[in-house]
C-alpha positions, 0 to 999 in steps of 0.5 A, spaced: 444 524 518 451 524 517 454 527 510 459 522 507 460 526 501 463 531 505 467 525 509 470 522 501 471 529 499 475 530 506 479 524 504 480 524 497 483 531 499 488 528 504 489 523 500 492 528 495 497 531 500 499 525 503 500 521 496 507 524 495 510 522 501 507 516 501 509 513 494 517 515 496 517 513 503 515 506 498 520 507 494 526 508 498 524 502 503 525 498 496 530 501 493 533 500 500 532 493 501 534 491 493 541 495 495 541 489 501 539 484 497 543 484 491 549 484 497 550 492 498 548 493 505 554 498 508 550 502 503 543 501 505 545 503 512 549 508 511 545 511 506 541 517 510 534 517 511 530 522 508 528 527 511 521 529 514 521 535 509 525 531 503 518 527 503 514 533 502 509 533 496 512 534 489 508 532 483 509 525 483 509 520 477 505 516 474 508 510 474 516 509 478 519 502 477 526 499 481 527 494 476 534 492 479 535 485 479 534 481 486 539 475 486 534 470 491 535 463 490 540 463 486 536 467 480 534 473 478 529 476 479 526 483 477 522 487 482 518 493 481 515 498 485 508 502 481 506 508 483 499 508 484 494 513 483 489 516 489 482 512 490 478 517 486 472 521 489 467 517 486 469 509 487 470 512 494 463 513 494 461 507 490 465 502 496 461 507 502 455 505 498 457 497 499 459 498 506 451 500 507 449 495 502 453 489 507 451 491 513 444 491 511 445 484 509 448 482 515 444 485 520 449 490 524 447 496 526 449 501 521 450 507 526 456 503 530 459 503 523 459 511 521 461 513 517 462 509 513 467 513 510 473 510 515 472 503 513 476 506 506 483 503 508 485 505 501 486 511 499 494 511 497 496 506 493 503 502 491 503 496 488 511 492 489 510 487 483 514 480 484 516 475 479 514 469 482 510 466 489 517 464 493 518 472 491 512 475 494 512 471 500 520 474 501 518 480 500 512 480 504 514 476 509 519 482 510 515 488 510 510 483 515 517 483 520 520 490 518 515 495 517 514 498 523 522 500 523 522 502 515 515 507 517 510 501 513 508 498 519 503 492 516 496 493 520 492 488 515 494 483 510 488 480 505 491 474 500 487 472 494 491 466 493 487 462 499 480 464 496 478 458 492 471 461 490 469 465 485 468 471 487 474 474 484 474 478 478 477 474 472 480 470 476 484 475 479 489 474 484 493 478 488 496 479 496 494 486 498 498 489 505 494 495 508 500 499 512 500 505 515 504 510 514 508 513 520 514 517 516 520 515 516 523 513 523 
């Protein structure tokens, strides 16, 4: 049978090495978007692009924040960009055994669905904390449209807000965007 320890250690350490990248590529994309929002667009677009090489892997930081103040609607509103850390080996192996326990459940053939590593979407993760719900639909919104030409195209989205049941954890409700990351265009 298939062997998804070798599949989770194959993801987690690829994980690791894309992690870098990925959390600058984030990074600039909303540094770049506060400096249009907060009317400094000649220098959003005439800043360079990162480079390829630029976006090589460094020892990232736990957590990076762009707390700099968005003027929407008239207000201030601070955005921050998180940092966040490598799905670990072990909650990947946790999530494959739910994925088994759900097909099971539903009666879908397991083989159509191996390995069950591939259905972990992810592995590196950020997080753009917003102020309030008209920010996170604005910010959202914007990478939903943009994302392909800033390298973050949006390829899934699963909003919490819209679950009424009680099968969130502590009430706790978020959006989640799945993106791809393609690089820097």
């Amino acid at each position: 049978g298939i062997n998804e320890q070798r599949f989770v250690e194959h993801l987690y350490l690829r994980s690791c090495l894309l992690d870098p990248g990925f959390q600058r590529q984030v990074r600039i994309v909303f540094e770049q978007r506060l400096l249009a929002l907060n009317g400094h667009s000649d220098q959003a677009s005439t800043s360079p692009a990162p480079s390829p090489a630029s976006l090589a892997p460094r020892i990232p930081t736990r957590k990076a924040s762009l707390t700099a103040p968005l003027d929407i609607d008239d207000q201030s509103s601070p955005l921050q960009v998180v940092h966040g850390a490598v799905k670990a080996k072990r909650r990947m192996m946790d999530k494959v055994s739910e994925y088994a326990s759900e097909l099971v459940l539903t009666s879908d053939r397991l083989e159509d669905f191996l390995p069950l590593t591939a259905q972990i979407l992810d592995p590196v993760r950020a997080s753009v904390v917003c102020p309030n719900p008209r920010s996170i639909v604005r910010h959202a919104q914007w990478l939903i449209d943009q994302g392909e030409s800033v390298g973050l195209p949006v390829v899934r989205a699963k909003n919490k807000f819209a679950i009424t049941d009680s099968s969130l954890y502590d009430g706790y409700r978020d959006l989640m965007l799945s993106v791809l990351h393609t690089g820097v265009r």
